[in-house]
N, CA, C and O atoms as a Tinker XYZ file with bonds, in Angstrom:
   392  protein
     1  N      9.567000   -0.492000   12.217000    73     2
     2  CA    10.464000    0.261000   11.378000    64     1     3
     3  C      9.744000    1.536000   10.944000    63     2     4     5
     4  O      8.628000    1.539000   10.426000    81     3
     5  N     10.635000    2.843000   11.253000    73     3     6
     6  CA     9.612000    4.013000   10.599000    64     5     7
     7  C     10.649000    4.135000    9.305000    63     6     8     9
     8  O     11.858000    3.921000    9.217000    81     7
     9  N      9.640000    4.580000    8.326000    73     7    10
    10  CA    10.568000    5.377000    6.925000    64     9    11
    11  C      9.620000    6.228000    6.460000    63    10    12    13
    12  O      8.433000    6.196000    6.784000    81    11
    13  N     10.219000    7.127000    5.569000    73    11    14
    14  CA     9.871000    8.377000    4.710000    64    13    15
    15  C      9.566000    7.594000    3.686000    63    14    16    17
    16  O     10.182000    6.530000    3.622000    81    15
    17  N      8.713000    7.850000    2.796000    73    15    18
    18  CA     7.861000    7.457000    1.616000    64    17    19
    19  C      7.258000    8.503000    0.833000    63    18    20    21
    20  O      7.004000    9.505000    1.502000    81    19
    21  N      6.852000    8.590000   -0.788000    73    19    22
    22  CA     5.906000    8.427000   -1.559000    64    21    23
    23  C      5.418000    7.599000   -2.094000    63    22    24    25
    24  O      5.820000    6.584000   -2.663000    81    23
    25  N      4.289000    8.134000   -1.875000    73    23    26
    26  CA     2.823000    7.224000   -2.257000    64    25    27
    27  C      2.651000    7.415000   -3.665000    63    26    28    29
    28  O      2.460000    8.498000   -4.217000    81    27
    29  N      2.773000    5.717000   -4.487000    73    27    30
    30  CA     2.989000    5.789000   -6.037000    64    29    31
    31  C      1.265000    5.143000   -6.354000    63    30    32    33
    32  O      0.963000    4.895000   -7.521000    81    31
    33  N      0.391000    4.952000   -5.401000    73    31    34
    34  CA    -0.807000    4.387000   -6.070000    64    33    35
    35  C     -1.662000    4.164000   -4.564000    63    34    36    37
    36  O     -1.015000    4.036000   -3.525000    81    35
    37  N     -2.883000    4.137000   -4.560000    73    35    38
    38  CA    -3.202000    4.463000   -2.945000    64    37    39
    39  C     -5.050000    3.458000   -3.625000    63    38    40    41
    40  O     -5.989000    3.972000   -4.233000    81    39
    41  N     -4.864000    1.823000   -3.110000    73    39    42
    42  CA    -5.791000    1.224000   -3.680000    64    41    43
    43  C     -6.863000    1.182000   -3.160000    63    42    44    45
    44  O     -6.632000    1.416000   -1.974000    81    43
    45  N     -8.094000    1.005000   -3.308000    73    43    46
    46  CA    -9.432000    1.062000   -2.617000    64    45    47
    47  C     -9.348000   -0.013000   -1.520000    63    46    48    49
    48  O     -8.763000   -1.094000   -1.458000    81    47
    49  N    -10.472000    0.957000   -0.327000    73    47    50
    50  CA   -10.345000    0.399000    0.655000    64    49    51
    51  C    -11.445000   -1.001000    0.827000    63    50    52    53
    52  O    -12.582000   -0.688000    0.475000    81    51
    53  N    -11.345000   -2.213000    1.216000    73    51    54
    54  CA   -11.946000   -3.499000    1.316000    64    53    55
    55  C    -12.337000   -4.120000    2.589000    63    54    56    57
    56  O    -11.703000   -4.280000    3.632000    81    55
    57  N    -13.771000   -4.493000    2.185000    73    55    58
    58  CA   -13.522000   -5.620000    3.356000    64    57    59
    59  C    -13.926000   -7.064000    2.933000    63    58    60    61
    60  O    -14.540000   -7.425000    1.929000    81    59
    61  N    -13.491000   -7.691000    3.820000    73    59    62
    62  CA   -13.438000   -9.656000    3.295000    64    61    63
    63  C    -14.263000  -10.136000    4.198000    63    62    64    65
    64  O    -14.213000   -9.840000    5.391000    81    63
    65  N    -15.067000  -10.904000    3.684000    73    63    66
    66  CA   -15.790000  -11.580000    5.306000    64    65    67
    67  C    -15.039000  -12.661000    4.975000    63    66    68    69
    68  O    -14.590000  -13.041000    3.893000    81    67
    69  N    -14.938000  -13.326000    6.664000    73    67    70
    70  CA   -14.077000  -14.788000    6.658000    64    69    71
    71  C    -15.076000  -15.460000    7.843000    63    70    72    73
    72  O    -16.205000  -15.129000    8.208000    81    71
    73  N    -14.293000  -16.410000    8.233000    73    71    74
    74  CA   -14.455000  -17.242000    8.798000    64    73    75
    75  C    -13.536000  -17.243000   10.260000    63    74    76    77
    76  O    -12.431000  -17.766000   10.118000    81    75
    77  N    -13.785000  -16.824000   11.386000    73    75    78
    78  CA   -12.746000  -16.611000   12.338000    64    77    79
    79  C    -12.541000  -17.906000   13.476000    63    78    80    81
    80  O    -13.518000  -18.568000   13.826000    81    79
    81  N    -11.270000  -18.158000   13.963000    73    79    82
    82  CA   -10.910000  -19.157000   14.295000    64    81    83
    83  C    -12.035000  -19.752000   15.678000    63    82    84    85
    84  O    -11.955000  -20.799000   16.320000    81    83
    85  N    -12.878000  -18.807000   15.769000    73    83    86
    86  CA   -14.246000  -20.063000   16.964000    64    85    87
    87  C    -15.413000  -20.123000   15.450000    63    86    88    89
    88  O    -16.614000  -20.127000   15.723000    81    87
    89  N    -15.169000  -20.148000   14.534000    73    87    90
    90  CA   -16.569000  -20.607000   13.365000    64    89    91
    91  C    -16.936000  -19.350000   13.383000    63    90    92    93
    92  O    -17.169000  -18.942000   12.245000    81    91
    93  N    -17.155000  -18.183000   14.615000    73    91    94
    94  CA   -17.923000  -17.087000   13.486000    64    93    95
    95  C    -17.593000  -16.064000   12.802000    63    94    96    97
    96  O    -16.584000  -15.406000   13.058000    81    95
    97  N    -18.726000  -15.692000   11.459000    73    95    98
    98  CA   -18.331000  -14.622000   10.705000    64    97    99
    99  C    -18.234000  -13.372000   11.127000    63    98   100   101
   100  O    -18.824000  -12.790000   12.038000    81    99
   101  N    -16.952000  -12.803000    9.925000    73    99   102
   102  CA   -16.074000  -11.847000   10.630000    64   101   103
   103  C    -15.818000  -11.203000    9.486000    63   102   104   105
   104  O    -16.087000  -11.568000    8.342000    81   103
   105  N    -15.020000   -9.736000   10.032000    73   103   106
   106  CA   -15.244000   -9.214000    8.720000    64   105   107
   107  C    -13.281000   -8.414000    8.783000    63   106   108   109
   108  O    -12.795000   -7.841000    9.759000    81   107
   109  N    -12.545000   -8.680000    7.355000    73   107   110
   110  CA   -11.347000   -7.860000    7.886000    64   109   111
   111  C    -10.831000   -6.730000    6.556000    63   110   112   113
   112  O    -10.580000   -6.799000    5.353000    81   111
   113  N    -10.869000   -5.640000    7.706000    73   111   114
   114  CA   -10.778000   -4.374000    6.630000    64   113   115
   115  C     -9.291000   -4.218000    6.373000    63   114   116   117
   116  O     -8.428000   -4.343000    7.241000    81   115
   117  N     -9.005000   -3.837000    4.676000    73   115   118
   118  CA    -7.650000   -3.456000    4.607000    64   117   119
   119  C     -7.822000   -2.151000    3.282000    63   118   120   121
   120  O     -8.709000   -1.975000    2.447000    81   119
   121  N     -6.720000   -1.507000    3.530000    73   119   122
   122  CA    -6.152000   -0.265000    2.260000    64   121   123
   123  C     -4.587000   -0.742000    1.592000    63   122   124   125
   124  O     -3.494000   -0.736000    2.157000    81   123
   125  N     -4.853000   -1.050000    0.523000    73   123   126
   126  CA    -3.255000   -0.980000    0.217000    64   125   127
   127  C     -2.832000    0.185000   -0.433000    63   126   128   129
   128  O     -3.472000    0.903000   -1.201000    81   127
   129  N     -1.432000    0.311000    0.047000    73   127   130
   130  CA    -0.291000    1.413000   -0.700000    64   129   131
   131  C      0.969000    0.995000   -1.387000    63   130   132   133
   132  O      1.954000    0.353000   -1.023000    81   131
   133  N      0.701000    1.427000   -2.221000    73   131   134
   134  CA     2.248000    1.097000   -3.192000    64   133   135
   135  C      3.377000    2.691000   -2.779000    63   134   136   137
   136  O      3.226000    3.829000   -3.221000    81   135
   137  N      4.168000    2.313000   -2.061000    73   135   138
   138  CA     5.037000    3.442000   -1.977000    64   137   139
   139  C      6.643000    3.046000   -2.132000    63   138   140   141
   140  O      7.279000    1.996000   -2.227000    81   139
   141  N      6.921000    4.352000   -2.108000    73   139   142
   142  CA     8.876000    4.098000   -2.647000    64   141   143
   143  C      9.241000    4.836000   -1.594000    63   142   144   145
   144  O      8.414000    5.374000   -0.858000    81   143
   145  N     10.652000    4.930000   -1.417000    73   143   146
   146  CA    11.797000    5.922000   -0.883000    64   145   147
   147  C     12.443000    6.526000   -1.891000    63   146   148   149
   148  O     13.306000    7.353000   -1.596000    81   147
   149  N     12.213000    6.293000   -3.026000    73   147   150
   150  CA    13.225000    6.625000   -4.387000    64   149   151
   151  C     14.047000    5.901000   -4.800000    63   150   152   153
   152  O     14.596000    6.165000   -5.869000    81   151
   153  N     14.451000    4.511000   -3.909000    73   151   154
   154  CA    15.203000    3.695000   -4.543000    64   153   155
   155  C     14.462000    2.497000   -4.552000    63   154   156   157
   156  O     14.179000    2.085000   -5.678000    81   155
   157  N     13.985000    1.679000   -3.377000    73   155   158
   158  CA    12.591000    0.748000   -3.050000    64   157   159
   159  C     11.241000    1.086000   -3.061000    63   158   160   161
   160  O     10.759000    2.120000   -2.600000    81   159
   161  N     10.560000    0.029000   -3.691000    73   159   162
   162  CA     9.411000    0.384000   -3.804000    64   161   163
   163  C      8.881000   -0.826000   -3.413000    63   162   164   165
   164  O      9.396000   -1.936000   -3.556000    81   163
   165  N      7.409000   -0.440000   -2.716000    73   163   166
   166  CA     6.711000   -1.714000   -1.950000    64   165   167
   167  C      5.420000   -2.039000   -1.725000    63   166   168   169
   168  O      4.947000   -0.913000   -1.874000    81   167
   169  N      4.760000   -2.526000   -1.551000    73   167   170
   170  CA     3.393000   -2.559000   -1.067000    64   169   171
   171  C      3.060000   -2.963000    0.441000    63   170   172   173
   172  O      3.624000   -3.895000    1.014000    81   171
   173  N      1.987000   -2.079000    1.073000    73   171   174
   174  CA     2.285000   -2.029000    2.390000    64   173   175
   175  C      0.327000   -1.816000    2.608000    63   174   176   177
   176  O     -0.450000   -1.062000    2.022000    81   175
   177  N      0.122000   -2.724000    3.565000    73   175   178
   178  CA    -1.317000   -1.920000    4.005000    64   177   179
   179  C     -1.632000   -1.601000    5.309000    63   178   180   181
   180  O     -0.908000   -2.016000    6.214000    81   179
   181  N     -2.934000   -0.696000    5.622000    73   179   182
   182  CA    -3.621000   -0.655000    6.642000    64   181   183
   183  C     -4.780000   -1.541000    6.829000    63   182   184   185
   184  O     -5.689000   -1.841000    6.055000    81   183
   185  N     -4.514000   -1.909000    8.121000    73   183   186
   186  CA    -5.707000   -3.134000    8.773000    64   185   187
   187  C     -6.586000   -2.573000    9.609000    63   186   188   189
   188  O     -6.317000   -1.683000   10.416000    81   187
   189  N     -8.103000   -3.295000    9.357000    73   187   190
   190  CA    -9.025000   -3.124000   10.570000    64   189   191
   191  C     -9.348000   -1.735000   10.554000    63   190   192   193
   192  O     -9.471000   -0.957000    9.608000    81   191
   193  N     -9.521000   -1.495000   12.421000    73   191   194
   194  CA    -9.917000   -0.200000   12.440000    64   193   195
   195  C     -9.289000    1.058000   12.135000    63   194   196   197
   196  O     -9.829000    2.163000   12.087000    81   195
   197  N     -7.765000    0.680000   11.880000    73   195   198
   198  CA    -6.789000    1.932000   11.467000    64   197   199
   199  C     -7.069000    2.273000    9.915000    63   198   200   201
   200  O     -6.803000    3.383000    9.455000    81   199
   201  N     -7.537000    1.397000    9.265000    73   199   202
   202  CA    -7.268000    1.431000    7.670000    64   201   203
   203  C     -8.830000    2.424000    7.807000    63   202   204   205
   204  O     -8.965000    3.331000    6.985000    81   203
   205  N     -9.684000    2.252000    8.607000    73   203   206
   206  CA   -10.999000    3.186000    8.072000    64   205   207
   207  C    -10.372000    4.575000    8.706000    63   206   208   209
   208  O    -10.567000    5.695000    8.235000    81   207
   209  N     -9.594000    4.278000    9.851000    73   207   210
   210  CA    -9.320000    5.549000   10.732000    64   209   211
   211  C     -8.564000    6.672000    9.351000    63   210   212   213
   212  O     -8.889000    7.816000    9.031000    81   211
   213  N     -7.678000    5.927000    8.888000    73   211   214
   214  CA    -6.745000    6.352000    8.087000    64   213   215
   215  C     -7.545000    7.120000    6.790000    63   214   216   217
   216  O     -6.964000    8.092000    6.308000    81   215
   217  N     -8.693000    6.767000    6.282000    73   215   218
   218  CA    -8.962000    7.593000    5.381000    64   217   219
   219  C     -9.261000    9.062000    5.859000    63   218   220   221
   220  O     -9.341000    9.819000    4.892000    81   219
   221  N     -9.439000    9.647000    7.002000    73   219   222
   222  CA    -9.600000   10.856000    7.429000    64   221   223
   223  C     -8.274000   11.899000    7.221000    63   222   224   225
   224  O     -8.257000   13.125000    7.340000    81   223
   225  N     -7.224000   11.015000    6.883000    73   223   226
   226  CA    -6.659000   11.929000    6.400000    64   225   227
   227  C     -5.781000   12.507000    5.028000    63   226   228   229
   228  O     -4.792000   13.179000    4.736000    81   227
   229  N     -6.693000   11.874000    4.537000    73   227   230
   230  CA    -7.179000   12.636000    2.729000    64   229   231
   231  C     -5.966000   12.503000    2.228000    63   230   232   233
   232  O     -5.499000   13.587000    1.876000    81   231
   233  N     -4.800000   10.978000    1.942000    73   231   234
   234  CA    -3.833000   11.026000    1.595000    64   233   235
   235  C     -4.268000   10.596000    0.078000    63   234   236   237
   236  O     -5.236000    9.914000   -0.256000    81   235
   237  N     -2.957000   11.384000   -0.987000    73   235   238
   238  CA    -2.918000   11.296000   -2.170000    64   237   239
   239  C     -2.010000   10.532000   -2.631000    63   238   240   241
   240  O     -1.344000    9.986000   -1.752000    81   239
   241  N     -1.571000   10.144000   -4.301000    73   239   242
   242  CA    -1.013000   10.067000   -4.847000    64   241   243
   243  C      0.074000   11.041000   -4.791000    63   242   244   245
   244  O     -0.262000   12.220000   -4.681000    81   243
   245  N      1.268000   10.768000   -4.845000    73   243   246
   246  CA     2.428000   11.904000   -4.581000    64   245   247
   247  C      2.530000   12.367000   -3.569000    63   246   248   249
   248  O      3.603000   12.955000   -3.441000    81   247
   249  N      1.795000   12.399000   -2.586000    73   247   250
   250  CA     2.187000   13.030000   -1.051000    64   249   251
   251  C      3.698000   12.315000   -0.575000    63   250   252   253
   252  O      4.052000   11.269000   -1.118000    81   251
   253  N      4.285000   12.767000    0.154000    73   251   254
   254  CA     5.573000   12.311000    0.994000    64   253   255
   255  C      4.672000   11.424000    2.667000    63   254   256   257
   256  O      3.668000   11.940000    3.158000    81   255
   257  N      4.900000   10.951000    2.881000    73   255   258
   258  CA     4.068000   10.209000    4.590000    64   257   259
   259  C      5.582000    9.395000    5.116000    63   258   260   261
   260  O      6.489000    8.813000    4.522000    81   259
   261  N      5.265000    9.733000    6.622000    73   259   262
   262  CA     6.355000    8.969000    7.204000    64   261   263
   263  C      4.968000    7.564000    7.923000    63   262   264   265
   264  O      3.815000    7.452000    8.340000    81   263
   265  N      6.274000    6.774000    7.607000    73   263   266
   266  CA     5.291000    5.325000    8.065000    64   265   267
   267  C      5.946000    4.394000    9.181000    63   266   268   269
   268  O      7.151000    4.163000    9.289000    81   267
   269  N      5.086000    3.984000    9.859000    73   267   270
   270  CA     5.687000    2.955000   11.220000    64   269   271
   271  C      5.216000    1.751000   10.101000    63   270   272   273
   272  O      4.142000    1.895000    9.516000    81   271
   273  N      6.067000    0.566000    9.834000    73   271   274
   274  CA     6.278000   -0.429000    9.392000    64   273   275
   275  C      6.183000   -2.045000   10.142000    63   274   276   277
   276  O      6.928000   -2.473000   11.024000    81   275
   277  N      5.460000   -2.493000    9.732000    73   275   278
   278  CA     5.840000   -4.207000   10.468000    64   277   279
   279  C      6.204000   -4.993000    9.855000    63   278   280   281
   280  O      5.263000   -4.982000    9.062000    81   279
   281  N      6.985000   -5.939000    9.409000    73   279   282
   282  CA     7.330000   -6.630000    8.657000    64   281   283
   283  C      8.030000   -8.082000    8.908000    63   282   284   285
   284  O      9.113000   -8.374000    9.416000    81   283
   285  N      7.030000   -8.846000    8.373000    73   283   286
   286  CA     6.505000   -9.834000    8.519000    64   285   287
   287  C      6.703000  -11.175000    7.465000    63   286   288   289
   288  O      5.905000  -11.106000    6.530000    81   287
   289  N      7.315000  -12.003000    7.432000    73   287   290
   290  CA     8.147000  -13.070000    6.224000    64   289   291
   291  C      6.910000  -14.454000    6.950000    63   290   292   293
   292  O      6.984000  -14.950000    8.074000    81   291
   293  N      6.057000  -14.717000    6.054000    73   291   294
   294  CA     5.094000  -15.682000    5.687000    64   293   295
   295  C      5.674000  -16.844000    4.613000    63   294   296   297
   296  O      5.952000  -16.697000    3.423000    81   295
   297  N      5.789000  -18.481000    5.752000    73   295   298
   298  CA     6.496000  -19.468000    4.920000    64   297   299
   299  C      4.867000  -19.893000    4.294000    63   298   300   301
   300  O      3.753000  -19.552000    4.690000    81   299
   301  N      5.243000  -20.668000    3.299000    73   299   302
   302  CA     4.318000  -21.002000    2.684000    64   301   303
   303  C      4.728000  -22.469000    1.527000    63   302   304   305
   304  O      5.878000  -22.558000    1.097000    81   303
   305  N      3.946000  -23.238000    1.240000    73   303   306
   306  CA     4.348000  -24.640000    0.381000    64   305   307
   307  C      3.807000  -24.418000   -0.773000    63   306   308   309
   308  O      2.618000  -24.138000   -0.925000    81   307
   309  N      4.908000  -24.563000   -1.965000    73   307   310
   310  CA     4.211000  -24.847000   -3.350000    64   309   311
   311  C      3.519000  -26.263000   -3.386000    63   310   312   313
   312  O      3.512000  -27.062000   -2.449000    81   311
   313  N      3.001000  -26.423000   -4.489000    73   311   314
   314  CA     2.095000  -27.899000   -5.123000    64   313   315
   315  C      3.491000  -29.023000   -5.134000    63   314   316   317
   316  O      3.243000  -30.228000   -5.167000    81   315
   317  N      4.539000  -28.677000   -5.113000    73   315   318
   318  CA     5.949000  -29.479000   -5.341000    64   317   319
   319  C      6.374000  -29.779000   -3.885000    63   318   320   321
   320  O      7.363000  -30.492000   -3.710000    81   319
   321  N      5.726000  -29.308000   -2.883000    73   319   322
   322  CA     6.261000  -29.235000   -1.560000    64   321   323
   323  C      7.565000  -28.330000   -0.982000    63   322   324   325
   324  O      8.226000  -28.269000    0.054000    81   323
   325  N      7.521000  -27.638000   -2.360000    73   323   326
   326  CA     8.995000  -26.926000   -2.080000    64   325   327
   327  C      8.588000  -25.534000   -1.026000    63   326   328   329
   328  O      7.571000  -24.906000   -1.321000    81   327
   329  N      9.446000  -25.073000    0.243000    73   327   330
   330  CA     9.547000  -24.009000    1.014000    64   329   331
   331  C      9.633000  -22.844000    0.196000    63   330   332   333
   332  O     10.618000  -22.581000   -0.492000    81   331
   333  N      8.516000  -22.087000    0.276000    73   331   334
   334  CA     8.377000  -20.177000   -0.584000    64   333   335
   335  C      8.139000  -19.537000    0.815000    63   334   336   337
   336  O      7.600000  -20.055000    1.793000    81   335
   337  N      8.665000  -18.289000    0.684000    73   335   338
   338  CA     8.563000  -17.072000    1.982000    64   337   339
   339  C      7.735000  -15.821000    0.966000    63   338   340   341
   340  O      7.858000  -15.599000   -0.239000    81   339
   341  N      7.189000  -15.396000    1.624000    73   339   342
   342  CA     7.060000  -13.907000    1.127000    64   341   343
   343  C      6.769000  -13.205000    2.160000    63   342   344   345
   344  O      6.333000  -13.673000    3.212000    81   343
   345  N      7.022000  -11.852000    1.899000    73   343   346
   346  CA     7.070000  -10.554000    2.958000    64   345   347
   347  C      5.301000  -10.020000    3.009000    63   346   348   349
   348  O      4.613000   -9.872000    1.999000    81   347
   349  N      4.844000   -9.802000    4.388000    73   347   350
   350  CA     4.354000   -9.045000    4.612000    64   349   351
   351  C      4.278000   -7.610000    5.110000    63   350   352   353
   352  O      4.554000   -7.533000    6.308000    81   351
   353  N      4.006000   -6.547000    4.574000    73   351   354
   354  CA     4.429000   -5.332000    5.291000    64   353   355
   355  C      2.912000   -4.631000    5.963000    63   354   356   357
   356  O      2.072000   -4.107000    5.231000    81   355
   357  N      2.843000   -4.680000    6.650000    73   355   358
   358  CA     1.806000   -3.772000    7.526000    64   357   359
   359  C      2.026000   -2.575000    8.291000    63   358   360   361
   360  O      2.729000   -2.576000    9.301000    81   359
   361  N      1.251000   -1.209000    7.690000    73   359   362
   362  CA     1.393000    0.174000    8.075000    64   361   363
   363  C      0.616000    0.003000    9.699000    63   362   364   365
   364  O     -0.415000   -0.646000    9.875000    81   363
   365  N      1.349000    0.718000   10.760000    73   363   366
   366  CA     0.339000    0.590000   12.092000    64   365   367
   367  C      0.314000    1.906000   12.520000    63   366   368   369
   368  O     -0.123000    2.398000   13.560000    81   367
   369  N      1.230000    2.743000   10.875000    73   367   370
   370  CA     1.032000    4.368000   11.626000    64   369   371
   371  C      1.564000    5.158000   10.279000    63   370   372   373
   372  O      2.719000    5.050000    9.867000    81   371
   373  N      0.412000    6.075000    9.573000    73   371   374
   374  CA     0.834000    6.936000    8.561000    64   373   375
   375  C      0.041000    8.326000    8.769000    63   374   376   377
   376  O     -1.115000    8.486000    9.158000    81   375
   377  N      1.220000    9.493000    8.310000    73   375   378
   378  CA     0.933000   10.170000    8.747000    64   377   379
   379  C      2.033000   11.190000    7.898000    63   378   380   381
   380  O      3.248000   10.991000    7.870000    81   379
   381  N      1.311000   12.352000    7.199000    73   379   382
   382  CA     1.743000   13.296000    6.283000    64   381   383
   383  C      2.735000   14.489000    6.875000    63   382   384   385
   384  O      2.701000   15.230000    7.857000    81   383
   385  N      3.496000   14.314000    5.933000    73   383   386
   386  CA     5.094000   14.618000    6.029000    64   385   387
   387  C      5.274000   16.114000    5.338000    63   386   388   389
   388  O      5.684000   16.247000    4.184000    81   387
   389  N      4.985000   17.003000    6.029000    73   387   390
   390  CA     5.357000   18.176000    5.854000    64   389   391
   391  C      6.564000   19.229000    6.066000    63   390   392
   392  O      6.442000   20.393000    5.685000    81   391
Protein backbone atom coordinates (compact mmCIF):
# COMPACT_ATOMS: atom_id res chain seq x y z
CA UNK A 1 0.00 0.00 0.00
CA UNK A 2 1.59 3.49 -0.85
CA UNK A 3 0.13 6.69 1.12
CA UNK A 4 1.02 10.33 1.73
CA UNK A 5 1.86 11.03 5.37
CA UNK A 6 3.13 13.36 8.16
CA UNK A 7 5.50 12.43 10.39
CA UNK A 8 4.01 13.27 14.06
CA UNK A 9 7.16 11.76 16.09
CA UNK A 10 10.20 9.92 14.39
CA UNK A 11 11.56 7.36 17.44
CA UNK A 12 15.18 6.31 17.95
CA UNK A 13 16.68 3.92 15.95
CA UNK A 14 17.30 0.14 17.84
CA UNK A 15 18.72 -2.88 17.76
CA UNK A 16 17.56 -6.23 19.70
CA UNK A 17 19.75 -9.14 19.82
CA UNK A 18 17.64 -12.39 19.65
CA UNK A 19 17.89 -15.64 19.22
CA UNK A 20 17.36 -16.84 15.47
CA UNK A 21 15.47 -19.86 14.45
CA UNK A 22 19.01 -22.36 13.91
CA UNK A 23 20.12 -21.10 17.89
CA UNK A 24 22.34 -18.34 16.60
CA UNK A 25 22.67 -14.82 17.82
CA UNK A 26 21.29 -12.24 15.76
CA UNK A 27 20.73 -8.93 15.76
CA UNK A 28 17.25 -6.98 14.40
CA UNK A 29 17.33 -3.33 13.56
CA UNK A 30 14.15 -1.19 13.64
CA UNK A 31 13.01 2.89 13.49
CA UNK A 32 9.61 3.65 14.45
CA UNK A 33 7.25 6.43 13.00
CA UNK A 34 4.17 7.74 14.25
CA UNK A 35 2.51 9.32 11.17
CA UNK A 36 -1.06 10.58 10.04
CA UNK A 37 -2.84 11.44 6.72
CA UNK A 38 -4.87 14.04 8.70
CA UNK A 39 -7.53 11.85 9.52
CA UNK A 40 -5.50 8.34 10.64
CA UNK A 41 -2.83 8.14 12.55
CA UNK A 42 -0.41 5.13 13.01
CA UNK A 43 2.68 3.64 13.87
CA UNK A 44 4.73 2.13 11.23
CA UNK A 45 8.51 1.02 11.15
CA UNK A 46 11.66 0.45 9.24
CA UNK A 47 13.48 -2.96 9.45
CA UNK A 48 17.03 -4.23 9.17
CA UNK A 49 19.11 -2.86 6.59
CA UNK A 50 16.52 -0.26 5.25
CA UNK A 51 15.87 1.31 8.72
CA UNK A 52 19.91 2.22 8.89
CA UNK A 53 19.64 2.93 5.03
CA UNK A 54 16.79 5.27 5.86
CA UNK A 55 18.50 7.55 8.24
CA UNK A 56 20.48 9.13 5.27
CA UNK A 57 17.76 10.86 4.54
CA UNK A 58 17.51 13.37 7.35
CA UNK A 59 13.68 12.94 7.84
CA UNK A 60 11.94 15.27 10.42
CA UNK A 61 9.17 15.85 12.49
CA UNK A 62 6.52 17.57 10.18
CA UNK A 63 7.94 16.60 6.89
CA UNK A 64 5.12 15.22 4.38
CA UNK A 65 6.87 11.39 3.01
CA UNK A 66 5.08 9.16 0.69
CA UNK A 67 5.32 5.54 2.10
CA UNK A 68 5.12 1.90 0.54
CA UNK A 69 3.21 0.09 3.41
CA UNK A 70 2.89 -3.69 4.49
CA UNK A 71 0.40 -4.62 6.57
CA UNK A 72 0.28 -7.31 8.50
CA UNK A 73 -2.69 -8.64 11.30
CA UNK A 74 -0.67 -10.83 14.06
CA UNK A 75 -3.18 -13.47 15.97
CA UNK A 76 -2.12 -13.76 19.28
CA UNK A 77 -3.70 -15.58 22.85
CA UNK A 78 -4.57 -13.77 26.00
CA UNK A 79 -3.86 -15.58 29.63
CA UNK A 80 -7.92 -16.43 29.19
CA UNK A 81 -7.19 -18.22 25.91
CA UNK A 82 -9.25 -15.75 24.27
CA UNK A 83 -8.21 -14.90 20.19
CA UNK A 84 -6.51 -10.94 20.08
CA UNK A 85 -5.21 -9.69 16.47
CA UNK A 86 -3.19 -6.72 16.19
CA UNK A 87 -1.84 -4.88 13.12
CA UNK A 88 1.50 -4.76 12.03
CA UNK A 89 2.59 -2.00 9.70
CA UNK A 90 6.01 -2.13 8.09
CA UNK A 91 7.58 0.85 5.92
CA UNK A 92 9.69 -1.05 2.86
CA UNK A 93 9.93 2.43 1.20
CA UNK A 94 10.02 6.21 2.52
CA UNK A 95 10.83 8.83 0.80
CA UNK A 96 10.28 12.85 1.01
CA UNK A 97 7.45 14.41 -0.60
CA UNK A 98 8.10 17.52 -2.24
Amino acid sequence: MQQLAIIKQIFPIVDRQYTNQQGQPAVFTSQGFLLTDGINTFFAETTGNYAKAALGLKLEVGMTVNVHLVVDARKWQTQQGEDRYENRVTITNIARWE
